[in-house]
C-alpha positions as CSV (number, residue, x, y, z in Angstrom):
1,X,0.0,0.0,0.0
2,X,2.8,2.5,1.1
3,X,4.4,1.8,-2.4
4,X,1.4,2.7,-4.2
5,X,0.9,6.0,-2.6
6,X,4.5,6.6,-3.6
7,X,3.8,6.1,-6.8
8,X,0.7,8.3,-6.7
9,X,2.4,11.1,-5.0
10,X,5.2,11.5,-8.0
11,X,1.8,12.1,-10.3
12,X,0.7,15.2,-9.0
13,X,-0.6,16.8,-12.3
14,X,-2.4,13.3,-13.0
15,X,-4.1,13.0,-9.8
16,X,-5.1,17.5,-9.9
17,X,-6.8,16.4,-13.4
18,X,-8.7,13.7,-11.8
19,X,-9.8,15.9,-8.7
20,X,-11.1,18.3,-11.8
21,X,-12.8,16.2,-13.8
22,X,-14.2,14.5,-10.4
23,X,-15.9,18.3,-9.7
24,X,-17.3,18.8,-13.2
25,X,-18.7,15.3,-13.9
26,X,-20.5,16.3,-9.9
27,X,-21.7,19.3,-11.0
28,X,-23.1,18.6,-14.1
29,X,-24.7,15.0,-12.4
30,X,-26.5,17.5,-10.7
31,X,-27.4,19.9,-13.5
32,X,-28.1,16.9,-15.7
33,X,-31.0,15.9,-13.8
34,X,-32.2,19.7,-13.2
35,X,-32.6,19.8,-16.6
36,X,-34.9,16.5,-17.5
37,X,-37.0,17.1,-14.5
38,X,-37.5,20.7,-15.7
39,X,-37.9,19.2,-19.7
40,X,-40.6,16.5,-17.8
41,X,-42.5,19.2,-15.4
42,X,-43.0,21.3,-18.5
43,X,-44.1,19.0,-20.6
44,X,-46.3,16.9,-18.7
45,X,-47.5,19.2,-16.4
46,X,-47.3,22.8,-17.8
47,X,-48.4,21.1,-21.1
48,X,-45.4,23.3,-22.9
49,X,-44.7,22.8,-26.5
50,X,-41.9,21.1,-28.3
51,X,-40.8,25.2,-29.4
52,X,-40.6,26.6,-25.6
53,X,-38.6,23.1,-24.1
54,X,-36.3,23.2,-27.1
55,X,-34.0,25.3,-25.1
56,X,-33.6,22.9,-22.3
57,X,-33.3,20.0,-24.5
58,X,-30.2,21.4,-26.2
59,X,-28.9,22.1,-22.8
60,X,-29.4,18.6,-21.3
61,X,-28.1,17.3,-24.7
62,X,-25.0,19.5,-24.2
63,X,-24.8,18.4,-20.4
64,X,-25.3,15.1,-21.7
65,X,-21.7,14.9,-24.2
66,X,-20.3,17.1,-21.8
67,X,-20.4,14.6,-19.3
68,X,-19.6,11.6,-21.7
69,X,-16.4,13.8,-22.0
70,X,-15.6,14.5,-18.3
71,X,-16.3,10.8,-17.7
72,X,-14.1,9.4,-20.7
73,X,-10.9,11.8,-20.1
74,X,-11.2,10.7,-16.3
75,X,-10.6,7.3,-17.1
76,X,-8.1,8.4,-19.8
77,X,-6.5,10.0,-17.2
78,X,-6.0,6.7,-14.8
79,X,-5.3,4.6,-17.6
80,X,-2.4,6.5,-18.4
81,X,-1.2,6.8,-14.4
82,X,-1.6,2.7,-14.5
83,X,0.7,2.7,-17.7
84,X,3.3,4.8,-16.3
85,X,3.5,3.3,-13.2
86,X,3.3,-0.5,-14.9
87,X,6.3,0.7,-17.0
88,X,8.2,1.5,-14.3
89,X,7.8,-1.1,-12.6
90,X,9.2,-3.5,-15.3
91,X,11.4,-1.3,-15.6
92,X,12.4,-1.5,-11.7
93,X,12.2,-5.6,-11.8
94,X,14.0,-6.0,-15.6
95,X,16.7,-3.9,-13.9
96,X,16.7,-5.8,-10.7
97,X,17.1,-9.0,-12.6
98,X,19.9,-8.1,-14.7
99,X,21.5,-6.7,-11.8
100,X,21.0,-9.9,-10.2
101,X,24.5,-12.0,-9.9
102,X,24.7,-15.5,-11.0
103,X,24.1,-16.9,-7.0
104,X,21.3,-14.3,-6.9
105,X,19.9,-15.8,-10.0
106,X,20.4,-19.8,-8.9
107,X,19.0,-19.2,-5.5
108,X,16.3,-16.6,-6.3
109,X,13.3,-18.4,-7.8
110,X,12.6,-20.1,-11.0
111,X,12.6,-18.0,-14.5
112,X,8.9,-19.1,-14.7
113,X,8.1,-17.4,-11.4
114,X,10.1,-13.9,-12.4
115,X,8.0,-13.9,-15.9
116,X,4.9,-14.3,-13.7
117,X,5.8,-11.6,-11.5
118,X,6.9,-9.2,-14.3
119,X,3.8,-9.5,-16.5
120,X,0.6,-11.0,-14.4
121,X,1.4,-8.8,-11.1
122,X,2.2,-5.8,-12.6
123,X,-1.0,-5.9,-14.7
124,X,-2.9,-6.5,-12.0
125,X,-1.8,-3.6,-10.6
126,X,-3.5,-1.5,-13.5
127,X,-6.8,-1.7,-11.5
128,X,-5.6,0.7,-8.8
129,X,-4.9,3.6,-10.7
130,X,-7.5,3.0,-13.7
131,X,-10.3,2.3,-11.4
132,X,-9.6,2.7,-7.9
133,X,-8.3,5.9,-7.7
134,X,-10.3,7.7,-10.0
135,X,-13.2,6.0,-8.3
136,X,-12.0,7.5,-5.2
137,X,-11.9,10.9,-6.3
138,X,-15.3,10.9,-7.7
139,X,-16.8,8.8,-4.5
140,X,-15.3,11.9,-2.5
141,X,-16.8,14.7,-4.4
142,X,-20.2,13.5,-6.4
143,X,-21.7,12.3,-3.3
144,X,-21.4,15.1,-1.3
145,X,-22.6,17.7,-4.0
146,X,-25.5,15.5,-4.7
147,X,-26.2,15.2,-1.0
148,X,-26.4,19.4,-0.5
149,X,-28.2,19.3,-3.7
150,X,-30.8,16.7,-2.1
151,X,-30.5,18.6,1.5
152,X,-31.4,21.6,-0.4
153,X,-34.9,20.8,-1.8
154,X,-35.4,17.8,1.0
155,X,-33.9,17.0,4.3
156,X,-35.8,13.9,5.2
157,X,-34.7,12.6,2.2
158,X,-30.9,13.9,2.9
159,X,-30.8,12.2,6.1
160,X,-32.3,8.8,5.1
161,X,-29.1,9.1,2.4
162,X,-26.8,10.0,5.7
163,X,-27.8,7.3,7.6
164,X,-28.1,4.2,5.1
165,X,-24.9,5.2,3.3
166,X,-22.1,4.2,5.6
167,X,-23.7,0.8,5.5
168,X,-21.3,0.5,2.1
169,X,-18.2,1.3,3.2
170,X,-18.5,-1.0,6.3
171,X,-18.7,-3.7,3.0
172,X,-16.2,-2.5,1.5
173,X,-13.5,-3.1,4.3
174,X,-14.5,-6.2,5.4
175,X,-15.1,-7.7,1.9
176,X,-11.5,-5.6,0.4
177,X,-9.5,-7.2,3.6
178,X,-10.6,-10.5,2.6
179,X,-10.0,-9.7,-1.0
180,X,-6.4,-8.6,-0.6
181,X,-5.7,-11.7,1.6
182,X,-6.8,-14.1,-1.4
183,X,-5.0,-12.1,-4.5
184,X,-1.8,-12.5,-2.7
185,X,-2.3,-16.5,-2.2
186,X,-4.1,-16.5,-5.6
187,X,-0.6,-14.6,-7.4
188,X,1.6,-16.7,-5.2
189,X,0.1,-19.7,-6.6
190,X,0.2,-18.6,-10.2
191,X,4.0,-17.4,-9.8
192,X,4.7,-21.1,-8.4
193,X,2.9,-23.0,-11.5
194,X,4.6,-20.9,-13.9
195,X,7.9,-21.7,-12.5
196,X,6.4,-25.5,-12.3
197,X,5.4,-25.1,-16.1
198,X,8.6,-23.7,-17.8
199,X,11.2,-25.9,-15.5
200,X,8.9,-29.2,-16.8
201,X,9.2,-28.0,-20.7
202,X,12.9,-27.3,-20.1
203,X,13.4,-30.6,-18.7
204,X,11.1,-32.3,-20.8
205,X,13.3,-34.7,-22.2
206,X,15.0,-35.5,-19.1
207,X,11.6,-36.5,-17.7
208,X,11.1,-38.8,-20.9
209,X,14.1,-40.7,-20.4
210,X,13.7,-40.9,-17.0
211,X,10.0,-42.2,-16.3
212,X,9.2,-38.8,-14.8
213,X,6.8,-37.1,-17.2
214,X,3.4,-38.7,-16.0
215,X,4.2,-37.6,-12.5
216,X,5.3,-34.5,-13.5
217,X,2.1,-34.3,-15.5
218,X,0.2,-35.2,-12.2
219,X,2.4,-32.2,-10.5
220,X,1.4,-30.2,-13.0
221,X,-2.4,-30.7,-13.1
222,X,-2.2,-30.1,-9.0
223,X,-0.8,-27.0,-9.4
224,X,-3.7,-25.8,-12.4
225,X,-6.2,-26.7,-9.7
226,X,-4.6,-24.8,-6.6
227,X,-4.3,-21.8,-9.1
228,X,-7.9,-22.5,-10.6
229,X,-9.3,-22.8,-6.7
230,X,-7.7,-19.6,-5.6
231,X,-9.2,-18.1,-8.9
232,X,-12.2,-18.5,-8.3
233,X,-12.2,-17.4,-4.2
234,X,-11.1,-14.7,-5.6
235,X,-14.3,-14.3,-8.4
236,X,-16.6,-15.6,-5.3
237,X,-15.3,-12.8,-2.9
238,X,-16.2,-10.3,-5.9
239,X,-19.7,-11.8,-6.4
240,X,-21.0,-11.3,-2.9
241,X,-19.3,-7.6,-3.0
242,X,-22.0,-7.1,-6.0
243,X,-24.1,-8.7,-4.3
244,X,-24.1,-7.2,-0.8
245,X,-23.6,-3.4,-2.7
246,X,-26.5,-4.2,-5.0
247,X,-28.5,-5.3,-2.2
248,X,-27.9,-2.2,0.0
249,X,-28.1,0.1,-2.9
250,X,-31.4,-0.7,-3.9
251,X,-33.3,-1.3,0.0
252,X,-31.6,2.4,0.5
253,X,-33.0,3.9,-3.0
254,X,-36.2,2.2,-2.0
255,X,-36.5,3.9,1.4
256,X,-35.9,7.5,0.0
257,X,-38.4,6.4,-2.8
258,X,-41.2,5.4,-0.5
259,X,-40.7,8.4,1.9
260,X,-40.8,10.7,-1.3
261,X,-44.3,8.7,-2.1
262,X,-46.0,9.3,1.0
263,X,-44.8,12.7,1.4
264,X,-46.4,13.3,-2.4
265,X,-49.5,11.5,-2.6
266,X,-50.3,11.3,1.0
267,X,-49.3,14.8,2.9
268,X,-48.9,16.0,-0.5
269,X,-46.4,18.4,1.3
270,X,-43.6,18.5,-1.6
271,X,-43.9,19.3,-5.3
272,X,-43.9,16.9,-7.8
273,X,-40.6,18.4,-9.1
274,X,-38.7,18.4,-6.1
275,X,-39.7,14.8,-5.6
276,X,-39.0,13.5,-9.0
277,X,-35.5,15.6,-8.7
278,X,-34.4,14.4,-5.5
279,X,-35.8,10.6,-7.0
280,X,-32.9,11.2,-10.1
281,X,-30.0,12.7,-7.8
282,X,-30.4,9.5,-5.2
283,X,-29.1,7.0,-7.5
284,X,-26.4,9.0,-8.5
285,X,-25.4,9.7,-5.1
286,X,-25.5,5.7,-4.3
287,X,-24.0,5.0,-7.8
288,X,-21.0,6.6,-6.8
289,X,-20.5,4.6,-3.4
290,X,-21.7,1.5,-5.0
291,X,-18.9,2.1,-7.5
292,X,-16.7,2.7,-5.6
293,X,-16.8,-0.5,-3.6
294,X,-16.4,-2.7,-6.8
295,X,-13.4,-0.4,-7.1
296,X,-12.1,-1.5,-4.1
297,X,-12.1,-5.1,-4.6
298,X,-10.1,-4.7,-7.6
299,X,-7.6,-2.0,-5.9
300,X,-7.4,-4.7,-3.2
301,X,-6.0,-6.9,-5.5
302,X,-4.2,-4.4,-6.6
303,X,-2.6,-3.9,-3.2
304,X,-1.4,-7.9,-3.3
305,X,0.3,-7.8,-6.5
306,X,1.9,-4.7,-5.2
307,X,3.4,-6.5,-2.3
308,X,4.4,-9.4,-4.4
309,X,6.6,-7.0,-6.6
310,X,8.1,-4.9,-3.8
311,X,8.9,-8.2,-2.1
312,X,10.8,-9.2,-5.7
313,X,12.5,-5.8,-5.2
314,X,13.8,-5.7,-1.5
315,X,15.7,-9.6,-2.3
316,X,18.6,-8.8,-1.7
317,X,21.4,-8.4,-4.4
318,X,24.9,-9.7,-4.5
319,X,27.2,-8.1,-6.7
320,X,30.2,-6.0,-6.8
321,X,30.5,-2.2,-6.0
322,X,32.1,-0.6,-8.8
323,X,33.8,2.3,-8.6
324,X,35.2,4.9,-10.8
325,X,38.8,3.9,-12.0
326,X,39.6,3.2,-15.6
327,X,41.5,0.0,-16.8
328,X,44.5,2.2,-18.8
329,X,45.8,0.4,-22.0
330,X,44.5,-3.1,-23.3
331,X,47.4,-5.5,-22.3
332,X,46.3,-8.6,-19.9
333,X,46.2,-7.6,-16.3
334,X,48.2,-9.4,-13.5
335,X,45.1,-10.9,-10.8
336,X,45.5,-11.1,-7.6
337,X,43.6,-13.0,-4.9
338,X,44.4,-11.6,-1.2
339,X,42.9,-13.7,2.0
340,X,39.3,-14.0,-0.6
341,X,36.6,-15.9,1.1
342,X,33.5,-16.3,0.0
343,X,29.9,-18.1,1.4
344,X,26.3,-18.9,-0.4
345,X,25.0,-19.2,3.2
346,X,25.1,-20.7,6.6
347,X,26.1,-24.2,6.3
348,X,26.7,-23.9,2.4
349,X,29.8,-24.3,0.8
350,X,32.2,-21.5,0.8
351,X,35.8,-20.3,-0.4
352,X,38.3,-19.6,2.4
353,X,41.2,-18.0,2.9
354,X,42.1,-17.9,-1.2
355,X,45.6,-16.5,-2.2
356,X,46.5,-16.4,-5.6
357,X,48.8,-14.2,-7.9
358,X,48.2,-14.8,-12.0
359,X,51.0,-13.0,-14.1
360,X,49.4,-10.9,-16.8
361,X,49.7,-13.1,-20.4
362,X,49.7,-16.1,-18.7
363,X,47.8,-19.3,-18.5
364,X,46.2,-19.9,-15.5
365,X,44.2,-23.5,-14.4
366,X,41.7,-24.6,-11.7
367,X,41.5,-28.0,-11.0
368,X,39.8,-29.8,-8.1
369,X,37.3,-32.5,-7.7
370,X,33.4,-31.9,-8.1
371,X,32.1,-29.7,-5.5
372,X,35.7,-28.0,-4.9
373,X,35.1,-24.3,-5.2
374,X,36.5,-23.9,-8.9
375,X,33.1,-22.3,-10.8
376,X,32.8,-19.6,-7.9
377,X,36.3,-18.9,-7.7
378,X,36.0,-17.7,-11.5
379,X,32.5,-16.0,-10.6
380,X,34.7,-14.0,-8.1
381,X,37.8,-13.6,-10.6
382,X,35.3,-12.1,-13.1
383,X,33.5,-9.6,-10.8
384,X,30.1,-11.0,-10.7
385,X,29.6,-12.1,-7.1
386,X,31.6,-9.8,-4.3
387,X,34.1,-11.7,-2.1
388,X,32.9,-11.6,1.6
389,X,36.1,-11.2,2.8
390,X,39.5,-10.3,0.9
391,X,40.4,-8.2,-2.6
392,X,40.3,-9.5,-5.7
393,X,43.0,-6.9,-7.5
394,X,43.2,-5.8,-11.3
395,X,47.1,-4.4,-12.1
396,X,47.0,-3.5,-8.1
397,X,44.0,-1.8,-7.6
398,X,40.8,-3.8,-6.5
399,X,38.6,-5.0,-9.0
400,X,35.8,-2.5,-7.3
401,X,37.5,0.3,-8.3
402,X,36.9,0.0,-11.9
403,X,34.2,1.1,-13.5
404,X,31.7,-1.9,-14.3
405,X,31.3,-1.7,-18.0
406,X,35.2,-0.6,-18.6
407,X,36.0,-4.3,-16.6
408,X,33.2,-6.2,-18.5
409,X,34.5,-4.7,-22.1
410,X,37.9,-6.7,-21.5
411,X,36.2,-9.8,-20.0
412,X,35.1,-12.9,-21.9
413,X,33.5,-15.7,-19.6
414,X,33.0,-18.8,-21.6
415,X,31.5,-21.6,-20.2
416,X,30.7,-25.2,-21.2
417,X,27.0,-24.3,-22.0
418,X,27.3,-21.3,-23.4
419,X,23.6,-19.4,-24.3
420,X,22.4,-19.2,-27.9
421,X,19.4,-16.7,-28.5
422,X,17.1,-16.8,-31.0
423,X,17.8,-14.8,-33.8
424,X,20.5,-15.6,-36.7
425,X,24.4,-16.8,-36.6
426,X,25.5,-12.9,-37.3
427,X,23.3,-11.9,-34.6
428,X,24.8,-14.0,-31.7
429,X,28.3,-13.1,-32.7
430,X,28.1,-9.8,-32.8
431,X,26.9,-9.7,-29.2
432,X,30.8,-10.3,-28.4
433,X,31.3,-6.9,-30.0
434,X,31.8,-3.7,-27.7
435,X,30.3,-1.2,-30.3
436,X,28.9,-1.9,-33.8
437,X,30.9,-4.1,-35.5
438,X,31.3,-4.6,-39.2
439,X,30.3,-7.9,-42.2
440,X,33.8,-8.5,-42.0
441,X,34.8,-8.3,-38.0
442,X,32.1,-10.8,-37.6
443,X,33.3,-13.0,-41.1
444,X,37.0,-12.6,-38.8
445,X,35.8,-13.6,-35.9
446,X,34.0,-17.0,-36.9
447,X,37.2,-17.8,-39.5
448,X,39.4,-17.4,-36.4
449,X,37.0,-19.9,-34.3
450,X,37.0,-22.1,-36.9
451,X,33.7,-21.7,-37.7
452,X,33.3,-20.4,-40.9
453,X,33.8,-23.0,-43.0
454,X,30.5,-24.7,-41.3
455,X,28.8,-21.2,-41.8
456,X,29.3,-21.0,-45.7
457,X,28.1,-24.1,-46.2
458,X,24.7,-23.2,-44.5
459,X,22.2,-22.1,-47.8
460,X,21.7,-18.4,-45.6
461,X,25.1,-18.3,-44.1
462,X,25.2,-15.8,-41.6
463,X,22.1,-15.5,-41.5
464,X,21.1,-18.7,-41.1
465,X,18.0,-18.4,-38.2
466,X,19.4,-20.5,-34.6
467,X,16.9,-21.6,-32.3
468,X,16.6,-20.6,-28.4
469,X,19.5,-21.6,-26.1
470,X,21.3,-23.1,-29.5
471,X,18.7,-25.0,-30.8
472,X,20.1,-26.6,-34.0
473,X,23.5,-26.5,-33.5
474,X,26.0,-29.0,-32.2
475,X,27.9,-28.6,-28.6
476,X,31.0,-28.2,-30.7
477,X,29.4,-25.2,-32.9
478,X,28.4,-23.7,-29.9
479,X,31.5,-23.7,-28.3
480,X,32.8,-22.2,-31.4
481,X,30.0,-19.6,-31.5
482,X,31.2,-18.6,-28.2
483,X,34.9,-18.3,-29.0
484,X,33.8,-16.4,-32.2
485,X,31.9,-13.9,-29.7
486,X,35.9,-13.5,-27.8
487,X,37.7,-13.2,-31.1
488,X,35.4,-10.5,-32.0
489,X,35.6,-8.5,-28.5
490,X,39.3,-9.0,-28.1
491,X,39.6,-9.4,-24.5
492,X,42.5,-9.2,-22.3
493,X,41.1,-11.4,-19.8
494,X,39.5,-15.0,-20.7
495,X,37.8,-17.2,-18.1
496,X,36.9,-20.8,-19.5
497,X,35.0,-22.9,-17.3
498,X,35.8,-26.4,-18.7
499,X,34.9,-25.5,-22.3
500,X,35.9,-29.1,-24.0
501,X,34.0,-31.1,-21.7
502,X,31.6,-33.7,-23.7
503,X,33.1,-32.7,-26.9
504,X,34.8,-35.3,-29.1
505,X,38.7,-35.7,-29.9
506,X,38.7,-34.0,-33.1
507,X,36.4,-30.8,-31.7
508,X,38.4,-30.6,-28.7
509,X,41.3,-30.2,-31.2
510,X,40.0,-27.3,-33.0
511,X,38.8,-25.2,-30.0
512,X,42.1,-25.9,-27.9
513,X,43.9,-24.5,-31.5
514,X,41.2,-21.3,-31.0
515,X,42.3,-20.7,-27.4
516,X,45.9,-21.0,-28.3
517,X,45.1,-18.2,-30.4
518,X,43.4,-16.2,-27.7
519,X,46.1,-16.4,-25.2
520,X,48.8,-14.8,-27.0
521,X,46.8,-11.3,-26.2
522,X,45.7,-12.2,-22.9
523,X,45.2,-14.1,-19.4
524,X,43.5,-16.8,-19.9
525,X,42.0,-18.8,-16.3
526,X,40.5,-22.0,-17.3
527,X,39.0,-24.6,-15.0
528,X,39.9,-27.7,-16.6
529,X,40.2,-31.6,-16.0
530,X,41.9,-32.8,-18.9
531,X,45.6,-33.5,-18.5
532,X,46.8,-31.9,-21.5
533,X,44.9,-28.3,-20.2
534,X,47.1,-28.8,-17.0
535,X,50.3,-29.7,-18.6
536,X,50.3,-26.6,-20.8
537,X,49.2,-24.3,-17.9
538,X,51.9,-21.9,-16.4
539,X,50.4,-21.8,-13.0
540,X,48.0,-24.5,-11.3
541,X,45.7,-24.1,-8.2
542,X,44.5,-27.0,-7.0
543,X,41.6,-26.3,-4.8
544,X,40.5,-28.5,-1.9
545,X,37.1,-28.5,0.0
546,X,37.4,-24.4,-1.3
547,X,41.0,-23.9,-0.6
548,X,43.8,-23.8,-2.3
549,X,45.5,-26.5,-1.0
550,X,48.2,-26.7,-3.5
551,X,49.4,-24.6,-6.5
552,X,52.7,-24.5,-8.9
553,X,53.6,-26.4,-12.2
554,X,51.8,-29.4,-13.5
555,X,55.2,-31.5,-12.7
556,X,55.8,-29.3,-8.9
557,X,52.4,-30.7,-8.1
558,X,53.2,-33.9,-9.2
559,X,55.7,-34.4,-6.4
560,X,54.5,-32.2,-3.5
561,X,50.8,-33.0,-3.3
562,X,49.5,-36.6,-2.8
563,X,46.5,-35.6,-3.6
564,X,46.9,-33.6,-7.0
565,X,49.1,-36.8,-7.6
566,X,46.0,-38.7,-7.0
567,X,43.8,-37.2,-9.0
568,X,45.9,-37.0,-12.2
569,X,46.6,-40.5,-11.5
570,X,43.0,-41.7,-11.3
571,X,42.0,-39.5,-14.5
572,X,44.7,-41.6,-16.3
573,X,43.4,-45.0,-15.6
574,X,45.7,-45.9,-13.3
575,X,49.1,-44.8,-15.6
576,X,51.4,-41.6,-14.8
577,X,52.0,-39.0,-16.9
């Protein structure tokens, strides 16, 4: 609710229009029904002809589009305060998740749940300022004018209105409470099928081959119903709010009617067009409340897909603070690692204690058994999660220092699944590219990743269409892809996190002959497992339950750590190198 009001409070010219167009569509409610009473009392009572009402009939017809008007640039108004504010908000939570580290991102929900929050909750937030507010403006305003207009020609009438009205605002709260208790469980349980949804289509073939896919299916269908169930609460909470509004509405337009008649036909103490006036103004004082309380359910709702996108926004966010410094000149920086620690949580794995020094223009490798620490020590090497403890330093300054994008521009991270969009083979190389690059950059790049000899004989070439994540390429032309992306961005830092793994002989071949080429401009840090990688490598850490428990040559290692000696040994079969 707070959030809302601070998203109100920024649109002051938005909500003055409102308050404006509130007055006038009051005013002219009232003038509206001055003017067919008077068109009525002439024409059935002071038997008038067409010639002497004309006059009041072009008025009430002018009243008539000038209230259309009022009414239709009101809601105008709050449709275009519910489209700001929607756009923001997506704005807010794209920024949020691309601000989002890679721990953030494993640990913060499923994609299905964030594509759930982004579109369903923010629309449902559209209701508040397209309905309720503009609702509340007018339930503030036309009511009371209506009510001294009413006062003014009838006070029993007035204070049957005063007394009967509160009856729908007592409706409202305890009907919007409910209201806002269910949308919150009803998008809760939508964000959690969505998430359900898109994790079972990404792992659809996994569930084949594994049996899974009827009991997935069964998961599946339970989570349709729990969303379906807490649908319709929702729509039965909304049906008894009509309900209990129409019900009050009409016994309380009722009681002002049948005072008005007895008062009329029996005392015969008020006119006929002071009754028949007061008879139009009492619906459109009860209108308004009744209004009003529909509007309320909805804002309501409103108010629980509100909370569900500020909760999105106060998760916390791990990532470096960058600072201001520039990275002078494009040769490789030296990288050092001073006392780094690092945790995903209590009782998680962390890094400890890591010290590390990586000459610039070298080769670098992590090894370690599964589970080790060797993915997040590149995570922290590359800036995107924050040590908790320790510097990480670029050339001797720490890697915070540097401005974010200046870092990133001389970074490539390639991993052994690297991400393919959808879009063509020119497109997803040239996202390597720090500006605009050119045909030939990009024709470069892939001849250098040994890729374009596959690309020509494609019938579009370059711009051949790929599917999401890849789809329709081979691991080994993905890999390539990727390596086309760091031949075209000329980095002088290269992180590899076991880029050849599952590839074939002849594959690995090729993309070891494309790192070669890679390394003679920069530092290359690779977490590898195949013995050839650690041979060549001019400095190994060997990491340990997340330390370093050992690092030096392939053939230092060899002879002062059993259990680097160990694991080379075991990868062999048994044989040493």
């Amino acid at each position: 609710m707070k959030e809302l009001k601070n998203r109100l409070s920024i649109q002051r010219r938005s909500m003055v229009s409102l308050l404006l167009f509130s007055v006038l569509i009051g005013l002219l409610a009232i003038l509206q029904a001055y003017l067919l009473v008077s068109t009525v009392d002439q024409v059935f009572l002071k038997e008038a002809g067409f010639s002497d009402i004309l006059p009041v009939l072009l008025g009430l017809l002018a009243v008539l589009m000038a209230r259309t008007a009022a009414s239709y640039w009101n809601g105008r108004t709050g449709i275009k305060m519910a489209s700001k504010v929607k756009k923001d908000f997506r704005s807010e939570l794209l920024q949020h998740f691309s601000r989002s580290s890679p721990v953030q991102s494993s640990f913060g929900g499923q994609s299905g749940r964030k594509v759930s929050v982004m579109l369903d909750a923010v629309d449902e937030v559209d209701s508040y300022f397209s309905e309720y507010i503009p609702q509340v403006l007018q339930a503030c305003i036309v009511p009371i004018f209506v009510l001294v207009a009413v006062f003014t020609q009838h006070v029993n009438s007035g204070l049957i209105m005063l007394i009967t009205a509160p009856f729908i605002p007592i409706f409202m709260i305890v009907i919007g409470i409910q209201t806002k208790k269910k949308s919150e469980e009803q998008l809760e349980k939508m964000a959690a099928f969505s998430g359900k949804f898109l994790d079972t289509l990404q792992g659809l073939t996994t569930l084949k081959l594994f049996g899974r896919a009827k009991r997935q299916k069964e998961e599946i269908e339970k989570g349709s119903i729990g969303f379906r169930e807490a649908t319709m609460e929702i729509l039965k909470i909304a049906f008894m709010n009509s309900f209990a509004l129409e019900v009050v509405t009409m016994l309380s337009i009722g009681l002002v009617a049948l005072e008005l008649a007895i008062q009329l036909i029996i005392y015969e103490s008020i006119s006929f067009f002071t009754a028949f006036l007061v008879l139009l103004l009492v619906p459109e004082f009860y209108n308004s409340l009744k209004d009003l309380g529909n509007a309320f359910h909805n804002g309501k709702s409103s108010m629980g897909a509100a909370a569900t996108i500020q909760e999105e926004l106060e998760q916390a966010e791990e990532g470096c603070e960058w600072g201001g410094r520039k990275i002078m000149g494009k040769e490789p920086p030296a990288i050092k690692l001073e006392e780094v620690s690092f945790s995903y949580g209590a009782e998680r794995f962390a890094l400890q204690d890591i010290h590390a020094y990586i000459p610039p223009g070298s080769q670098a490798a992590i090894v370690g058994r599964s589970g080790s620490g060797k993915t997040t020590l590149l995570h922290l090497m590359a800036g995107l999660v924050p040590p908790g403890d320790g510097r990480i330093l670029a050339n001797g300054h720490p890697l915070s220092s540097y401005q974010e994008q200046e870092w990133f521009n001389r970074l490539s991270y390639i991993t052994q699944h690297p991400y393919i969009f959808s879009g063509t083979i020119r497109e997803n190389i040239a996202i390597g590219a720090n500006g605009e690059p050119s045909d030939s950059d990009i024709m470069h790049a892939a001849e250098q990743a040994g890729l374009s000899h596959m690309i020509e004989d494609l019938e579009q070439g370059y711009d051949t269409p790929v599917g999401e994540a890849g789809r329709g390429l081979s691991g080994g032309e993905m890999q390539r892809l990727a390596l086309a992306r760091a031949f075209l961005k000329k980095p002088s830092v290269i992180l590899f996190d076991e880029p050849t793994t599952g590839l074939d002989l002849q594959t690995e071949q090729v993309l070891q002959s494309s790192i070669d080429k890679l390394a003679r401009h920069a530092t290359i840090i690779t977490v590898a497992h195949r013995l050839h990688t650690i041979q060549d490598a001019d400095i190994i850490f060997y990491l340990k339950n997340g330390m370093v428990a050992a690092s030096g040559k392939h053939e230092e290692l060899m002879e002062v750590s059993a259990d680097y000696h160990a694991m080379v040994t075991a990868h062999q079969g048994g044989q040493q190198s």
